[in-house]
PALO-297050 format. One line per field, with one value per residue (C-alpha): x, y, z; chain; residue in three letters; residue number from 1. Coordinates in steps of 0.25 Angstrom, whole numbers, padded with zeros to 4 digits, always signed. Example, Ala and Ser with C-alpha at 12.3 -4.5 7.8 and 13.67 -1.06 7.14 Angstrom:
BEGIN
x: +0049  +0055
y: -0018  -0004
z: +0031  +0029
chain: A  A
resn: ala  ser
resi: 1  2
***
This chain:
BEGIN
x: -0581  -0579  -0590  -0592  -0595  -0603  -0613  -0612  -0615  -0628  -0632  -0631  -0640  -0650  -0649  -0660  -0669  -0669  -0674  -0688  -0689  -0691  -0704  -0713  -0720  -0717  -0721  -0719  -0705  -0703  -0705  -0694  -0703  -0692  -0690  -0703  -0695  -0696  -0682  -0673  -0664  -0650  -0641  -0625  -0615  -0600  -0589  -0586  -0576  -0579  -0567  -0570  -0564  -0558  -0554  -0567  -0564  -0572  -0572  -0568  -0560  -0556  -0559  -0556  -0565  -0577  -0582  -0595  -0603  -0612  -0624  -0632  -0649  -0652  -0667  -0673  -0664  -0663  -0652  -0652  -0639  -0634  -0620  -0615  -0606  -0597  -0588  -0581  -0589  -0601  -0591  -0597  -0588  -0590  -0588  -0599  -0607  -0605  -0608  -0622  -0625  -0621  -0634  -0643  -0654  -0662  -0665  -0676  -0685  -0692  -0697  -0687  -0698  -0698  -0687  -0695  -0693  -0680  -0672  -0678  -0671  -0658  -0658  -0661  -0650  -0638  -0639  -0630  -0625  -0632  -0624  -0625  -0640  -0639  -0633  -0646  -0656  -0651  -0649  -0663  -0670  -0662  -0669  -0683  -0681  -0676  -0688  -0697  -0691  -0691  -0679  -0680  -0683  -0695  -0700  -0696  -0706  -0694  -0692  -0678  -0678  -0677  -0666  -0655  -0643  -0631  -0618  -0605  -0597  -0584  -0575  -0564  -0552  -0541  -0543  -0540  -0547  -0558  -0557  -0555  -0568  -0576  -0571  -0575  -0590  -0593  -0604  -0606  -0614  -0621  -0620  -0605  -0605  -0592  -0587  -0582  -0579  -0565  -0557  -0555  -0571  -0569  -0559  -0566  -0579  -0571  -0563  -0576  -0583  -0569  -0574  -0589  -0602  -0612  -0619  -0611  -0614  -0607  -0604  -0595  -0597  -0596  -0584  -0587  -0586  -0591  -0606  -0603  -0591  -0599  -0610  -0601  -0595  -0610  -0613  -0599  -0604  -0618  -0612  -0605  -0615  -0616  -0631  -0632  -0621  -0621  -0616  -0610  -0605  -0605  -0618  -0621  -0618  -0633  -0635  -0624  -0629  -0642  -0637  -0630  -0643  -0650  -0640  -0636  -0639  -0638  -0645  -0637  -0639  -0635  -0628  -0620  -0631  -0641  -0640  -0653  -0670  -0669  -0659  -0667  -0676  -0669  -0659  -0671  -0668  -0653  -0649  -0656  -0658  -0652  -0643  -0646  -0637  -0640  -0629  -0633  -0646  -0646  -0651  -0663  -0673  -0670  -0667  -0680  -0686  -0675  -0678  -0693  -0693  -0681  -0692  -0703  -0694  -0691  -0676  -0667  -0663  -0651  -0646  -0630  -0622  -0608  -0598  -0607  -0608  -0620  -0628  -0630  -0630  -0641  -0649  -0648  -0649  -0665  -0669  -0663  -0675  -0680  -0669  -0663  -0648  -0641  -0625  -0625  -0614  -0607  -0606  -0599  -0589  -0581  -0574  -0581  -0596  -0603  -0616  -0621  -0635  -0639  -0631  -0628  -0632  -0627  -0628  -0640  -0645  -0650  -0658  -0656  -0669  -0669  -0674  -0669  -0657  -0654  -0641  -0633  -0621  -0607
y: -0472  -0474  -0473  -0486  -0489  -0477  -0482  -0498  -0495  -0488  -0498  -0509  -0502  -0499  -0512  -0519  -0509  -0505  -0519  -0519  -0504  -0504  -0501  -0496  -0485  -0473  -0474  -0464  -0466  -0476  -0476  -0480  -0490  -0487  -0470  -0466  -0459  -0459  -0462  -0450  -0451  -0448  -0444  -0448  -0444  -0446  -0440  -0450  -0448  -0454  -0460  -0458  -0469  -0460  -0446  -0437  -0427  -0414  -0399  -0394  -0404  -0419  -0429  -0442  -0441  -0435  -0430  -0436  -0437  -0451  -0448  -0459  -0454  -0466  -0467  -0478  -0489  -0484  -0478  -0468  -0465  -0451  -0445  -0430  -0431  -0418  -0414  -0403  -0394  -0395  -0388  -0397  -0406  -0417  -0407  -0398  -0411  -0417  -0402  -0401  -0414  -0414  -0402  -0412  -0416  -0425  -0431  -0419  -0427  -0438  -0446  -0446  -0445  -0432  -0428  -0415  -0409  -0417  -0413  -0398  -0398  -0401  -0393  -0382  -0383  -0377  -0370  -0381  -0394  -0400  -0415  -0414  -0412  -0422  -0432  -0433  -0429  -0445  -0451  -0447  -0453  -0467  -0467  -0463  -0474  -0483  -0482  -0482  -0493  -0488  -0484  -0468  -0471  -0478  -0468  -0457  -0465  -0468  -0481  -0485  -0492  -0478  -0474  -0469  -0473  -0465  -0458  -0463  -0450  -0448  -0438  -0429  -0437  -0438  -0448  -0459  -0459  -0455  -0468  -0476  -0472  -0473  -0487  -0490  -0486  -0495  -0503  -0498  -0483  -0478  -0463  -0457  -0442  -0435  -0423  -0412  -0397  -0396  -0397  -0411  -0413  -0419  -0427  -0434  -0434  -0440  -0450  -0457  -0457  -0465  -0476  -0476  -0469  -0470  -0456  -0445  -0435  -0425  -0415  -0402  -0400  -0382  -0384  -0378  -0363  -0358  -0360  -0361  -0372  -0378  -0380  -0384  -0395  -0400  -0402  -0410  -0418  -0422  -0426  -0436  -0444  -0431  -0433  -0421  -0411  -0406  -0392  -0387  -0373  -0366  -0369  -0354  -0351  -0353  -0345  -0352  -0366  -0362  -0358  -0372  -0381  -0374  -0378  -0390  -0404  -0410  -0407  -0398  -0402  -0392  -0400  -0388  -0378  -0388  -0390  -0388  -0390  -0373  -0374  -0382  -0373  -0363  -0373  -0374  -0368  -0369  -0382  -0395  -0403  -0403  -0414  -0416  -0422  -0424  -0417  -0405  -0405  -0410  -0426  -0434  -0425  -0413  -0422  -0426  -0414  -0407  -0419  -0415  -0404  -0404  -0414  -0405  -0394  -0403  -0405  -0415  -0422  -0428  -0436  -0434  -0436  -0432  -0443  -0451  -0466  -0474  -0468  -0454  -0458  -0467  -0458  -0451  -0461  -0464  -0452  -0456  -0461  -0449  -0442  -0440  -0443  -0448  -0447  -0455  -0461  -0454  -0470  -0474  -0464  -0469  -0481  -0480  -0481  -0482  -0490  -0499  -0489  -0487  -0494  -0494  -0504  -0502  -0488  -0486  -0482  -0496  -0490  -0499  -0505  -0503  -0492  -0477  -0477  -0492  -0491  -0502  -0499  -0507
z: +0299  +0284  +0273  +0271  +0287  +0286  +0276  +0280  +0294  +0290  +0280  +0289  +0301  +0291  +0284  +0293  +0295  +0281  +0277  +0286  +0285  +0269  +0266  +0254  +0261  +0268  +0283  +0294  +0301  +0312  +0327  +0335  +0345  +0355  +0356  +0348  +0340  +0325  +0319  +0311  +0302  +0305  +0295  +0293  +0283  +0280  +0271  +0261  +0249  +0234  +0226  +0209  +0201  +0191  +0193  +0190  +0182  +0175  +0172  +0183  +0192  +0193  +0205  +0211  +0224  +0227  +0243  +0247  +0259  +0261  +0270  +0277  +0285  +0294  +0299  +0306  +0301  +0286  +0280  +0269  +0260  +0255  +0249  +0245  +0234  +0231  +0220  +0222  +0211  +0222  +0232  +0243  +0253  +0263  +0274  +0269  +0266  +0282  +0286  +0278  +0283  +0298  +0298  +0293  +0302  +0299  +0310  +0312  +0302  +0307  +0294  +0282  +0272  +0272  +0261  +0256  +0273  +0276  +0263  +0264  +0276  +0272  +0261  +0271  +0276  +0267  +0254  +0246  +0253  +0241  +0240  +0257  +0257  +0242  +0252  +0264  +0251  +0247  +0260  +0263  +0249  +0253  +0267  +0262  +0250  +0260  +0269  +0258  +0253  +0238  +0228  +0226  +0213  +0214  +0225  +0213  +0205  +0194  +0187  +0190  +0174  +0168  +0177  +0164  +0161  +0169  +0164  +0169  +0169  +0162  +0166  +0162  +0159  +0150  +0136  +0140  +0154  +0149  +0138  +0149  +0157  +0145  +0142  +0155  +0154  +0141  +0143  +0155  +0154  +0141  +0145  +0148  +0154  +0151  +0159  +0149  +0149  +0147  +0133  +0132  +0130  +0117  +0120  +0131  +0122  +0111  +0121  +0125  +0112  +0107  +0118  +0118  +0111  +0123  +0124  +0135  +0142  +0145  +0158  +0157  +0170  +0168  +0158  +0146  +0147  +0133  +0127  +0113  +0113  +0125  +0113  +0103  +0114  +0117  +0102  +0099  +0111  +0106  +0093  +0101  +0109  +0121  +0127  +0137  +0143  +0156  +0162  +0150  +0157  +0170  +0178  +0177  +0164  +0160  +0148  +0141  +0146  +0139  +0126  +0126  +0131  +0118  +0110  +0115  +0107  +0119  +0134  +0144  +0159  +0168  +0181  +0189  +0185  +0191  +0206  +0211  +0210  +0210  +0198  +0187  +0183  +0182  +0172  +0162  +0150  +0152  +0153  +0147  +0160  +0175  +0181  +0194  +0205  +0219  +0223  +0218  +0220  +0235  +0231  +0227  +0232  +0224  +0211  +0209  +0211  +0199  +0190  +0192  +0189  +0177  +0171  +0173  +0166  +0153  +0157  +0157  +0170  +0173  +0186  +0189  +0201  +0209  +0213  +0222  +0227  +0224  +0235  +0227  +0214  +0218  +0223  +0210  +0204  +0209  +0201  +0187  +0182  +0180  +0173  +0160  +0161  +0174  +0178  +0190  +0191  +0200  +0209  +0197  +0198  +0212  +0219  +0234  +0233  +0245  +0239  +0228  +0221  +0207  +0196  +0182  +0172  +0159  +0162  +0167  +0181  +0190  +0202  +0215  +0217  +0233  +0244  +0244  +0235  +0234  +0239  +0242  +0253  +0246
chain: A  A  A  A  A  A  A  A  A  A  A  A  A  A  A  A  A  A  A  A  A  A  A  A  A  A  A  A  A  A  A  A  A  A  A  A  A  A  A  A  A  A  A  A  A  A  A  A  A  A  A  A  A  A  A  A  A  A  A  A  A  A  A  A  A  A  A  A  A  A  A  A  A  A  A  A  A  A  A  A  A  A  A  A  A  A  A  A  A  A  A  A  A  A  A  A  A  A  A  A  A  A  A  A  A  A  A  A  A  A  A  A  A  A  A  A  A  A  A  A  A  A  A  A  A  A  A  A  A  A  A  A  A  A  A  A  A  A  A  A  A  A  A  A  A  A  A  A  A  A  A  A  A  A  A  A  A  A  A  A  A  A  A  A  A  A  A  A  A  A  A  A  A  A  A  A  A  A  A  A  A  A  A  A  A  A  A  A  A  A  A  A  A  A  A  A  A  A  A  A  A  A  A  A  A  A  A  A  A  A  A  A  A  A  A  A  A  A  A  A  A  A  A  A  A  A  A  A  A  A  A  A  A  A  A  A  A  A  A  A  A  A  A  A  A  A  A  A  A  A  A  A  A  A  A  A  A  A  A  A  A  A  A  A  A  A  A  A  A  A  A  A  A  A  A  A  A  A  A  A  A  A  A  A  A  A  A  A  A  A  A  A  A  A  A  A  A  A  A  A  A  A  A  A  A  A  A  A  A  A  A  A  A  A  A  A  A  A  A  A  A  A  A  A  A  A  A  A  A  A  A  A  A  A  A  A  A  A  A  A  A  A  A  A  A  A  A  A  A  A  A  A  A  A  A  A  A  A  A  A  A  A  A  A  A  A  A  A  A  A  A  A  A  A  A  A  A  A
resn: unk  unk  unk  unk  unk  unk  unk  unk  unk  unk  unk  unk  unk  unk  unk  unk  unk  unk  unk  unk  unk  unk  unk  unk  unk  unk  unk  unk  unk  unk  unk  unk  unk  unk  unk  unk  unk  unk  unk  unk  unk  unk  unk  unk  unk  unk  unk  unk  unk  unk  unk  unk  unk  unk  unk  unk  unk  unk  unk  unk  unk  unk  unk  unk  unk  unk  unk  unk  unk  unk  unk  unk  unk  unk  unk  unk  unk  unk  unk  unk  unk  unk  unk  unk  unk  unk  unk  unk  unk  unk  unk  unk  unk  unk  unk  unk  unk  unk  unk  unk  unk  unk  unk  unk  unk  unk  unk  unk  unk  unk  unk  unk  unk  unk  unk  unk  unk  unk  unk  unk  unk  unk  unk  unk  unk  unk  unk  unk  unk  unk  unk  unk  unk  unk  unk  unk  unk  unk  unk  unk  unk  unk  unk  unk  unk  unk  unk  unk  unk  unk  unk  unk  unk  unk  unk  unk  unk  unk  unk  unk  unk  unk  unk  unk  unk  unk  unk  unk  unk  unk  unk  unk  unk  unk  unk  unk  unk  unk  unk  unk  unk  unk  unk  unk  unk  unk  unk  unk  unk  unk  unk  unk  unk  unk  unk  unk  unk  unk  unk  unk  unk  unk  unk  unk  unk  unk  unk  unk  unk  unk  unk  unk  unk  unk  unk  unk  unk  unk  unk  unk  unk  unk  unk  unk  unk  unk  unk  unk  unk  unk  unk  unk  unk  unk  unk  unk  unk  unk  unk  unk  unk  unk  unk  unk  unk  unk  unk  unk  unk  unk  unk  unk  unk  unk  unk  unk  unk  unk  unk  unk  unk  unk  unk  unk  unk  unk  unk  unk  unk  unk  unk  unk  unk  unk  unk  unk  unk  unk  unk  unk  unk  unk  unk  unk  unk  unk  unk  unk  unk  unk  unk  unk  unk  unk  unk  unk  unk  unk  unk  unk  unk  unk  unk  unk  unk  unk  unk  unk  unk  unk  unk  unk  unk  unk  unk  unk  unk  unk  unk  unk  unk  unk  unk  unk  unk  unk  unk  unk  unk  unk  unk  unk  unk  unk  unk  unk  unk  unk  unk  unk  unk  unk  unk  unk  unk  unk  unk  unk  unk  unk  unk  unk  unk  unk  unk  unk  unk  unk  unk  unk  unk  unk  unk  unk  unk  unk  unk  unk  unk  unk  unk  unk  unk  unk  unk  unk  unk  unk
resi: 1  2  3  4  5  6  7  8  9  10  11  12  13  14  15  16  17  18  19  20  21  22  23  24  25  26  27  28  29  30  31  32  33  34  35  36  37  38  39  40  41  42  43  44  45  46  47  48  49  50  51  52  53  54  55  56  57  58  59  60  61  62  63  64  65  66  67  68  69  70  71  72  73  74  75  76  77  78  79  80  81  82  83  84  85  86  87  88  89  90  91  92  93  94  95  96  97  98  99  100  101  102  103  104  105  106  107  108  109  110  111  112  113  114  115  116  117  118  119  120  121  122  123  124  125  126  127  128  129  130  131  132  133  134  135  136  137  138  139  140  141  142  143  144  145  146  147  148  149  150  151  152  153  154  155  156  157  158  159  160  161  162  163  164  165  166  167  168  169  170  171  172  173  174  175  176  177  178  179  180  181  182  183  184  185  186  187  188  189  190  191  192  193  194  195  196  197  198  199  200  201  202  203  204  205  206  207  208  209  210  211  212  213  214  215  216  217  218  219  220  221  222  223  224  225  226  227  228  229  230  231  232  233  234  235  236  237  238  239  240  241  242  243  244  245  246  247  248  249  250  251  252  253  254  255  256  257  258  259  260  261  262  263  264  265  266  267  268  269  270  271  272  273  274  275  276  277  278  279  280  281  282  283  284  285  286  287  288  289  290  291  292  293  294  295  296  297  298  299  300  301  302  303  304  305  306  307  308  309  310  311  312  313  314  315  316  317  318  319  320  321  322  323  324  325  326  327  328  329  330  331  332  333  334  335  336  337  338  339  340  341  342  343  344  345  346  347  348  349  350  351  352  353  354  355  356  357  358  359  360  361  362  363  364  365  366  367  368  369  370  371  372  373  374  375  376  377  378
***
């Protein structure tokens, strides 16, 4: 069956019930009048691979696909979408994604309200898997915002007007690719993040700010490998228009990280030192702020609680994303409001999405104003 039968077939079983069964209060699960039986959900999944537009390149490697898994939980009529995205840096694949998910059992769980027991449980299952268990984690928010009949965001108490402007990421690229990618954002975002850590920093700094004078930020994605010209490359940045800099060196390298965020005259987020809850606190101190992505992180749930508590620790939060469709991003996307810089625009990035979500208007984030994650199928 292809993707797109995959995900058309369950939205039009569940497009019926889905209308009478929308509702502004929590009630206990259905009877089936017929068995007695209370319904389960049922969870499905599929290989699916992501096509970029442009070749994606950074430190380390280049692409021009990215391996994803899209995820479906069906219960009692209502279905709930989900996706594990994987770059190669994560080390995770669809076969190891299917093979997480083919453990999953959530049919044990009789009401899917219970996110703190349901996603405990899939946690429990492997030490890492965390885009596999990202992938039910958003799934499972869709159905419960689904049956609640409420946006996530609204159910996070957020105002979907403060939701910020996005970056639209400019990668690695010779002169004149990287002109012609800039051309093409005028007018269209107010924040550009540009990947660097390799010798021609300058010269893609230099190419953009020949096209455009919106403020960037940048991403060395590990690539700079000495403290003092590391410094020396974030002060020449800030004098032109650089607003934050993520990952400056190697995720462990902490101490040198930390005599650069002193230093710094712009924030340091730590992204590949930043995985998990466990991790912030221990990041304080050493970096300015934390980016959380849901592929890291194992998905929404786990996001709120690290934006939380980063908040609660005076640091800056910001909200990234892998190559994903809409369906991930979205989901992010419900938690922006509650951040300090987002780079979600990972949707924006590739030539097959599966769904119509969040949007951008000039630049900034438009929450869909519908149940769970507001996903449209296309």
């Amino acid at each position: 069956m292809q993707r797109r039968d995959f995900i058309k077939i369950a939205a039009a079983a569940g497009a019926t019930a889905a209308v009478s069964r929308y509702s502004t209060s929590c009630s206990a699960p259905n009877v089936n009048k017929v068995s007695g039986e209370a319904p389960r959900m049922k969870l499905r999944f599929e290989a699916y691979d992501i096509q970029l537009r442009h070749t994606f390149t950074v430190a380390t490697y280049s692409r021009t696909t990215t391996p994803d898994v899209q995820v479906a939980i069906d219960y009692d009529g209502i279905t709930g979408y989900g996706e594990a995205s994987m770059p190669q840096y994560l080390g995770h694949t669809q076969q190891s994604v299917c093979e997480f998910l083919s453990k999953v059992d959530l049919g044990q769980f009789a009401d899917p309200f219970q996110l703190e027991d349901i996603l405990a449980y899939v946690d429990s299952l492997s030490p890492g898997d965390e885009p596999a268990k990202a992938a039910v984690d958003i799934a499972l928010h869709d159905l419960v915002g689904k049956l609640m009949g409420q946006p996530w965001y609204r159910i996070y108490g957020l105002n979907a007007d403060k939701a910020p402007s996005t970056s639209f990421t400019i990668g690695i690229d010779t002169p004149d690719v990287v002109r012609q990618k800039t051309e093409e954002c005028l007018g269209l975002y107010n924040v550009l993040k540009v990947k660097v850590g390799l010798d021609s920093d300058k010269e893609m700094i230099e190419t953009i700010r020949s096209v455009t004078d919106v403020p960037l930020v940048v991403d060395a994605n590990q690539g700079w490998q000495d403290r003092y010209k590391a410094l020396d490359m974030i002060s020449w940045l800030a004098e032109r228009g650089v607003r934050m800099v993520e990952q400056p060196m190697a995720k462990d390298r902490f101490d040198d990280i930390a005599w650069i965020t002193e230093r710094s005259p712009v924030p340091i987020i730590a992204d590949e030192s930043c995985q998990r809850l466990k991790d912030v606190s221990s990041l304080k101190g050493i970096f300015s702020g934390i980016n959380i992505k849901l592929m890291k992180c194992t998905g929404m749930s786990e996001a709120w609680k690290m934006i939380s508590y980063a908040r609660a620790e005076g640091m800056t939060v910001m909200l990234g994303c892998m190559t994903e469709t809409s369906c991930a991003v979205t989901a992010a996307a419900h938690l922006s409001p509650a951040v300090d810089f987002a780079d979600l625009d990972g949707n924006l990035l590739i030539s097959n999405d599966l769904f119509k979500g969040v949007e951008v208007n000039k630049g900034r984030l438009v929450l869909p104003n519908r149940p769970g994650l507001g996903l449209e199928v296309l």
